[in-house]
MOPAC internal coordinates of N, CA, C and O (Angstrom, degrees):
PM7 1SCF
backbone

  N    0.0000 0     0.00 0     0.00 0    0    0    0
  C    1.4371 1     0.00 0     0.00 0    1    0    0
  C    1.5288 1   108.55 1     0.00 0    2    1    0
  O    1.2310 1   119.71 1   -37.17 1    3    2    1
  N    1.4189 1   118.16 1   142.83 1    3    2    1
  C    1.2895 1   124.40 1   172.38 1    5    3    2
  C    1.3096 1   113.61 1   -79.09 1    6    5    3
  O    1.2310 1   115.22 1   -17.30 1    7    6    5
  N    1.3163 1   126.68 1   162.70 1    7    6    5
  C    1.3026 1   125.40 1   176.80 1    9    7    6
  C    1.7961 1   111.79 1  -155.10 1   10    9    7
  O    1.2310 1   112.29 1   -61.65 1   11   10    9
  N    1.1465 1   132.15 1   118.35 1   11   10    9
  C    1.2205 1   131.10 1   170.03 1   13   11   10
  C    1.7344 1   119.39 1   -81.03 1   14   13   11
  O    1.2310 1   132.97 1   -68.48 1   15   14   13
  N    1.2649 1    92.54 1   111.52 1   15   14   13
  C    1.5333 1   127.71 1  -166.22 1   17   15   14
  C    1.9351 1   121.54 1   -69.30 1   18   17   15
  O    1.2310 1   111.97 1   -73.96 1   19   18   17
  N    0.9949 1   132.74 1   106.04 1   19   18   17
  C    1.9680 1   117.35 1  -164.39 1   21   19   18
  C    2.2106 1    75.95 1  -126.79 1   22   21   19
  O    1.2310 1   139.38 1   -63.38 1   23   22   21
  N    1.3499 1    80.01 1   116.62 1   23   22   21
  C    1.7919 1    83.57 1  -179.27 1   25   23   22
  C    1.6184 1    89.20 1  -113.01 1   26   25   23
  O    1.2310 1   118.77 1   -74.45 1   27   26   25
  N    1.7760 1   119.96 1   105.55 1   27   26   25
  C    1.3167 1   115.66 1  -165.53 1   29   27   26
  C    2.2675 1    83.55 1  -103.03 1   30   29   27
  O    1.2310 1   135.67 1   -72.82 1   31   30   29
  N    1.8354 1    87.27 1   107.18 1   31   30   29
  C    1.8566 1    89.15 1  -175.52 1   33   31   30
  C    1.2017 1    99.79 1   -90.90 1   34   33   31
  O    1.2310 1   107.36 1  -174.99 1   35   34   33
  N    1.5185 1   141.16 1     5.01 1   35   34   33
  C    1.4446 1   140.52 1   157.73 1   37   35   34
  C    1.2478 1   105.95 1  -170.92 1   38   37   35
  O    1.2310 1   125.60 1   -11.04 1   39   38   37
  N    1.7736 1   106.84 1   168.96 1   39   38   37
  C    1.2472 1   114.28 1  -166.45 1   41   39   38
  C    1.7016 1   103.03 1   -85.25 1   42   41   39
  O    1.2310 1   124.00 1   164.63 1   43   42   41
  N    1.5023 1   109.94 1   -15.37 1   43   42   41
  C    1.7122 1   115.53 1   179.53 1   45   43   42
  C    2.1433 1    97.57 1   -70.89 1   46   45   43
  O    1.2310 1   116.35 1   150.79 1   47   46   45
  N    1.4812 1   124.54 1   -29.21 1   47   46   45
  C    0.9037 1   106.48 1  -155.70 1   49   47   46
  C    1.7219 1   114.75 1  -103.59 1   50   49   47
  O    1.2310 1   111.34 1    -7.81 1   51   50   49
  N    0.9868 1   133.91 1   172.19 1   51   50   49
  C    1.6114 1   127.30 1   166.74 1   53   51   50
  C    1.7355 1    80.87 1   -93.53 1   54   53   51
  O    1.2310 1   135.30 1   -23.00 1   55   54   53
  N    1.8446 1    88.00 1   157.00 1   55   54   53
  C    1.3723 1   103.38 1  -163.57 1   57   55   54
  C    1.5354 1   100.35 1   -87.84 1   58   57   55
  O    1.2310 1   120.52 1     4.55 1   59   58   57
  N    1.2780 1   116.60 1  -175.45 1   59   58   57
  C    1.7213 1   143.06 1  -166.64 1   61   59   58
  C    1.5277 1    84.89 1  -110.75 1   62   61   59
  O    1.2310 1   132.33 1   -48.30 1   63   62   61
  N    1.0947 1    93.78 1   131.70 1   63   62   61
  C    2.0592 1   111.22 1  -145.15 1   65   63   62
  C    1.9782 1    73.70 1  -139.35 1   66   65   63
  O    1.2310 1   123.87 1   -57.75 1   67   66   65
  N    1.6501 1   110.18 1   122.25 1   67   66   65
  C    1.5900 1   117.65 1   166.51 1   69   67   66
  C    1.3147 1   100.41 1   173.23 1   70   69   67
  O    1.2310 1   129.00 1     5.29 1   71   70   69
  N    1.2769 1   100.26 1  -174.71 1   71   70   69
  C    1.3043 1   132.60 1  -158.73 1   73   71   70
  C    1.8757 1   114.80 1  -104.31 1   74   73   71
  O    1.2310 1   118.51 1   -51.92 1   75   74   73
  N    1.4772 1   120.45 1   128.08 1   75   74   73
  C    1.2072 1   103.81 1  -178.03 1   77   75   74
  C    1.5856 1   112.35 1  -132.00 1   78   77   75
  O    1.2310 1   110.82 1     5.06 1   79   78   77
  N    1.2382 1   134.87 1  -174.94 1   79   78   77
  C    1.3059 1   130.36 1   153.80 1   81   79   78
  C    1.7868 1   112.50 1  -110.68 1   82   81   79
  O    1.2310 1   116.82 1   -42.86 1   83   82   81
  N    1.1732 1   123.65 1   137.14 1   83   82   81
  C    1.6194 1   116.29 1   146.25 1   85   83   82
  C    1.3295 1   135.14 1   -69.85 1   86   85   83
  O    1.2310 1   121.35 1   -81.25 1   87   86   85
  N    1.2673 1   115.01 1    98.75 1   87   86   85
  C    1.5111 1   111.88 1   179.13 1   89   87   86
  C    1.4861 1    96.03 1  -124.54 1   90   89   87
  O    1.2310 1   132.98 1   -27.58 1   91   90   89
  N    1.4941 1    92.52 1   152.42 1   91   90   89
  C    1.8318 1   124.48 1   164.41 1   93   91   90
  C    1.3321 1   112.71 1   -70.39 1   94   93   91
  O    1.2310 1   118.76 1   -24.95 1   95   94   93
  N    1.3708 1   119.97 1   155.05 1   95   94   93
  C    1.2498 1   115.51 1  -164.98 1   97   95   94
  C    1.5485 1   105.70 1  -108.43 1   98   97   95
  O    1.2310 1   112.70 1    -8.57 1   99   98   97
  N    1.1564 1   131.40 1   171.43 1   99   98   97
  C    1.3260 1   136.90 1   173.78 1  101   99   98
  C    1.7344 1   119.92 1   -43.24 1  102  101   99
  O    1.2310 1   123.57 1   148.77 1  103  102  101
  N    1.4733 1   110.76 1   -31.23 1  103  102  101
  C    1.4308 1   110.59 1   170.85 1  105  103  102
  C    1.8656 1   117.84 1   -92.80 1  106  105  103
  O    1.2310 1   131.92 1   166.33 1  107  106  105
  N    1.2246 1    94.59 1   -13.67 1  107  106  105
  C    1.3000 1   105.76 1   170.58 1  109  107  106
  C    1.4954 1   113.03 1    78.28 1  110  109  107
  O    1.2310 1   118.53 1   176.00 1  111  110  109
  N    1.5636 1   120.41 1    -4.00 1  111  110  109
  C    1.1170 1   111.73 1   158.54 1  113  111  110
  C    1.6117 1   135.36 1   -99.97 1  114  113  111
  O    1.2310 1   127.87 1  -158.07 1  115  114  113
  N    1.3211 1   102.45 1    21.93 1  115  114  113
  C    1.6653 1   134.59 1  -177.83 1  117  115  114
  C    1.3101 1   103.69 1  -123.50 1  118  117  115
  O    1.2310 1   133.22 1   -22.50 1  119  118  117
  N    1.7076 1    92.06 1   157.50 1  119  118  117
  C    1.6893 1   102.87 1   178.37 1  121  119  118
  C    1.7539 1    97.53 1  -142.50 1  122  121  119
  O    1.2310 1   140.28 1   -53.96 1  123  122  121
  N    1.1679 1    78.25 1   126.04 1  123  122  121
  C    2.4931 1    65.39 1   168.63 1  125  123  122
  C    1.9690 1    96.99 1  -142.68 1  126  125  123
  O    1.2310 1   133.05 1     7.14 1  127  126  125
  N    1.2948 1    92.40 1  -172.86 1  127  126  125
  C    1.6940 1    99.47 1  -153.30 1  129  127  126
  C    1.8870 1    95.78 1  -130.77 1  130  129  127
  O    1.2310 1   120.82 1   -97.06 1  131  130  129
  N    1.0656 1   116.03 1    82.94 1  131  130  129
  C    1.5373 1   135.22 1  -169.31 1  133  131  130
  C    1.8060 1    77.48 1   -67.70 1  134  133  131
  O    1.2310 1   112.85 1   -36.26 1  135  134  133
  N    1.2757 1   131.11 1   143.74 1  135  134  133
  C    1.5567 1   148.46 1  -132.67 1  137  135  134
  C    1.5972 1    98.59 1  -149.83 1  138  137  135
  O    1.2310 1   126.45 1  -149.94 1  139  138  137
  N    1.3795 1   105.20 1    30.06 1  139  138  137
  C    1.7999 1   101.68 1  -177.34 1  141  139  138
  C    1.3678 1   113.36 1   -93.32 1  142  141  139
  O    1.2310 1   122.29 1  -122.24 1  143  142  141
  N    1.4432 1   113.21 1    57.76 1  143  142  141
  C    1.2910 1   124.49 1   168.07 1  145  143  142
  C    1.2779 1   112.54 1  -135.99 1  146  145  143
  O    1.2310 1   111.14 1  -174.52 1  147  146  145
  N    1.4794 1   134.29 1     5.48 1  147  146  145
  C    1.0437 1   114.93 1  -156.00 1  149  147  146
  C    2.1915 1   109.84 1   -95.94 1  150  149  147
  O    1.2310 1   125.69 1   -23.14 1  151  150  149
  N    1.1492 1   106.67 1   156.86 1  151  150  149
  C    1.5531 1    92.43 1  -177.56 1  153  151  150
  C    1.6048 1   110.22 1   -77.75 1  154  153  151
  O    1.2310 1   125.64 1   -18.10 1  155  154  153
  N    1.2462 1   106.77 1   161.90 1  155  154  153
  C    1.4692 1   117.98 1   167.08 1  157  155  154
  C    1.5906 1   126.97 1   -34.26 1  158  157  155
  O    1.2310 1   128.71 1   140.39 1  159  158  157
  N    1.0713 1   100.83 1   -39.61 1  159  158  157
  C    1.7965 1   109.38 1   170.36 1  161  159  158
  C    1.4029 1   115.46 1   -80.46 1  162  161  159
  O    1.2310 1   120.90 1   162.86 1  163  162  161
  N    1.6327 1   115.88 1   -17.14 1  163  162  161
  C    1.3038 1    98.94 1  -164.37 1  165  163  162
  C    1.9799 1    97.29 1  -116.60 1  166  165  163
  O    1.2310 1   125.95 1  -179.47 1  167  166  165
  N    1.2000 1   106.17 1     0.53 1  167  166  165
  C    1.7030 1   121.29 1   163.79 1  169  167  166
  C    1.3671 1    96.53 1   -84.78 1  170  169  167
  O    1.2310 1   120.28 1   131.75 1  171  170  169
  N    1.3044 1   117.07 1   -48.25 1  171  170  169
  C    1.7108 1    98.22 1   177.88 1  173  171  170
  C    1.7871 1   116.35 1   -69.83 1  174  173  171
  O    1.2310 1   132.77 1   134.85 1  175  174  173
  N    1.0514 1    92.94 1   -45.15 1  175  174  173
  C    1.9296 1    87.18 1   179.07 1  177  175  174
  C    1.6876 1   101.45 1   -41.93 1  178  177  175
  O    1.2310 1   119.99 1   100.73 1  179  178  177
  N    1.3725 1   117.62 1   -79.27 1  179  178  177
  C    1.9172 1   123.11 1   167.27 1  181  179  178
  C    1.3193 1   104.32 1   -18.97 1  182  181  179
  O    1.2310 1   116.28 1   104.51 1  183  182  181
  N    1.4116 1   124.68 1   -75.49 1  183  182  181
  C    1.6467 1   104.57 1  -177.34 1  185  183  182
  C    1.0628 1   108.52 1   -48.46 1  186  185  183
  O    1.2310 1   102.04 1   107.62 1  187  186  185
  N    1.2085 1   150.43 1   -72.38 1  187  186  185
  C    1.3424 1   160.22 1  -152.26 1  189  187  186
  C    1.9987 1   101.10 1   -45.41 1  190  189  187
  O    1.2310 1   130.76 1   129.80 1  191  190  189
  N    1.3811 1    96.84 1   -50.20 1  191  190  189
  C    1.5821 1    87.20 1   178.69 1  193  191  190
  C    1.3501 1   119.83 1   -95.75 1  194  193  191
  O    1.2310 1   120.05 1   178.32 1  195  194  193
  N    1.5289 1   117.51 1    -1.68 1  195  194  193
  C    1.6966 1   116.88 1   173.39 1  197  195  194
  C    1.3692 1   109.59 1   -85.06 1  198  197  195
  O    1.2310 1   122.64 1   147.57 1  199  198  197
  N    1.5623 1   112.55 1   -32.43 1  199  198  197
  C    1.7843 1   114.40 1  -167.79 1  201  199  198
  C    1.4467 1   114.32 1   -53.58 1  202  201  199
  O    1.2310 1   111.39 1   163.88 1  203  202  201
  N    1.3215 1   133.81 1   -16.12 1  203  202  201
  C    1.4634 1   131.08 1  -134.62 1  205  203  202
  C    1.4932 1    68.49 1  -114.27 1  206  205  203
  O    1.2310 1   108.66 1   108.74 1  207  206  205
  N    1.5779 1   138.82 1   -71.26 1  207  206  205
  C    1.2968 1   144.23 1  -141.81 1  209  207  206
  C    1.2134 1   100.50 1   -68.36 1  210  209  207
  O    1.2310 1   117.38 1   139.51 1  211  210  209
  N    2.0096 1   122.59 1   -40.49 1  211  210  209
  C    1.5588 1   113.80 1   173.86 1  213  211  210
  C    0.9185 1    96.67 1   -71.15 1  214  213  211
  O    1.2310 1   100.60 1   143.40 1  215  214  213
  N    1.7455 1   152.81 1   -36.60 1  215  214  213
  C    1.1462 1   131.55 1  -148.32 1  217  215  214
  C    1.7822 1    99.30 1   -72.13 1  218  217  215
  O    1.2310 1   125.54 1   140.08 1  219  218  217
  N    1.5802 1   106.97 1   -39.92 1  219  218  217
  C    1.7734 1   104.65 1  -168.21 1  221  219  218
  C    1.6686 1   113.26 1   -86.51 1  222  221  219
  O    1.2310 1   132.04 1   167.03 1  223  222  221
  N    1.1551 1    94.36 1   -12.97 1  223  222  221
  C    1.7685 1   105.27 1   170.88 1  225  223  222
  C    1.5183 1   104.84 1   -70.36 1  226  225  223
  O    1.2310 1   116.83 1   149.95 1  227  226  225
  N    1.3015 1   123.63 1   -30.05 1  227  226  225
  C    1.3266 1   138.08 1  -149.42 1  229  227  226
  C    1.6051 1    90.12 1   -97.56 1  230  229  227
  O    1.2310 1   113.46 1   143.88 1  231  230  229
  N    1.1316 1   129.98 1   -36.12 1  231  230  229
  C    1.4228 1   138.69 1  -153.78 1  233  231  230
  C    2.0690 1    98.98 1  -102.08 1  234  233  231
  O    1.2310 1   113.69 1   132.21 1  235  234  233
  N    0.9997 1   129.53 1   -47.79 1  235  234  233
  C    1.5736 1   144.93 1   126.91 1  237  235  234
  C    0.9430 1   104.70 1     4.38 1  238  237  235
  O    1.2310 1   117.10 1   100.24 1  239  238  237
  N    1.8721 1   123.12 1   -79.76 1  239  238  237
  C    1.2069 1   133.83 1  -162.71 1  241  239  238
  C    1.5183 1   101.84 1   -56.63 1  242  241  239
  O    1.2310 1   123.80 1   124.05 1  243  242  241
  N    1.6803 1   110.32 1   -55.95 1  243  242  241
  C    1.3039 1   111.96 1  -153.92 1  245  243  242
  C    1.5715 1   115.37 1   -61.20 1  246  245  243
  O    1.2310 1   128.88 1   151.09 1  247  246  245
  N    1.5298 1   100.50 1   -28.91 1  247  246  245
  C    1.2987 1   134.77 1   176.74 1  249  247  246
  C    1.7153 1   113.46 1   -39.97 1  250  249  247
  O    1.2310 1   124.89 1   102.14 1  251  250  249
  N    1.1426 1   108.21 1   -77.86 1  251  250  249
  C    1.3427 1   151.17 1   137.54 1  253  251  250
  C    1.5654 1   117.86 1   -15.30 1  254  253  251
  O    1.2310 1   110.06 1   127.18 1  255  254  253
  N    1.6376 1   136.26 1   -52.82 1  255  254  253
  C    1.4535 1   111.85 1   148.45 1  257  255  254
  C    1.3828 1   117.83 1  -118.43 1  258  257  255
  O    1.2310 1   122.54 1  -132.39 1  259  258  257
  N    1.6719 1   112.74 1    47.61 1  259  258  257
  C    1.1116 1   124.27 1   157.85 1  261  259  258
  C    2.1696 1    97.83 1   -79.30 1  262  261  259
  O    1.2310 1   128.09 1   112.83 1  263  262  261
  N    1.2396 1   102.02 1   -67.17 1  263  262  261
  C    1.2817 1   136.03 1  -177.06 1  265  263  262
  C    1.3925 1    99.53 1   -32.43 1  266  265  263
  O    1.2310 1   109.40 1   121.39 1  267  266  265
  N    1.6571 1   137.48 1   -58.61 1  267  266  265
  C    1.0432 1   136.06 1   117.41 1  269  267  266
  C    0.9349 1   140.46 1    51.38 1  270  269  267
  O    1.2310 1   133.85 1    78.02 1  271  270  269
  N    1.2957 1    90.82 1  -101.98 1  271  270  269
  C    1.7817 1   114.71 1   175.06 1  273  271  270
  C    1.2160 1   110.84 1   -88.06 1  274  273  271
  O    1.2310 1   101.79 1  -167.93 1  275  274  273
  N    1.1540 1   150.85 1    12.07 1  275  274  273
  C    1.1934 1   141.84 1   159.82 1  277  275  274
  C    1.7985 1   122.03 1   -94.40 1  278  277  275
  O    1.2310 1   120.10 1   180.00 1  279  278  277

């Protein structure tokens, strides 16, 4: 099933406006919405606001089994 997608990533921003499918997941007791509709402007807006959170999630981690190992 298709589904039209409004991903509101803050209250400063207008949302990430696309297109999705519903699919079940491999265990079959999950469902998620793979987002392969969205246009070029509105995949770039999403990167633009996910990169910073993997980048500091990413930095956390390193953080985290640096800390670890010492």
């Amino acid at each position: 099933m298709t589904v039209r997608v409004n991903l509101y990533l803050s209250l400063e921003m207008n949302p990430v406006v696309g297109l999705g499918s519903v699919m079940r997941l491999l265990n079959g007791n999950e469902i998620g919405i793979p987002l392969n509709h969205l246009t070029l402007a509105e995949s770039g807006r999403l990167q633009d606001f996910l990169s910073p959170l993997i980048f500091r999630e990413g930095q956390q981690e390193l953080s985290s089994r640096i800390a670890q190992s010492v």
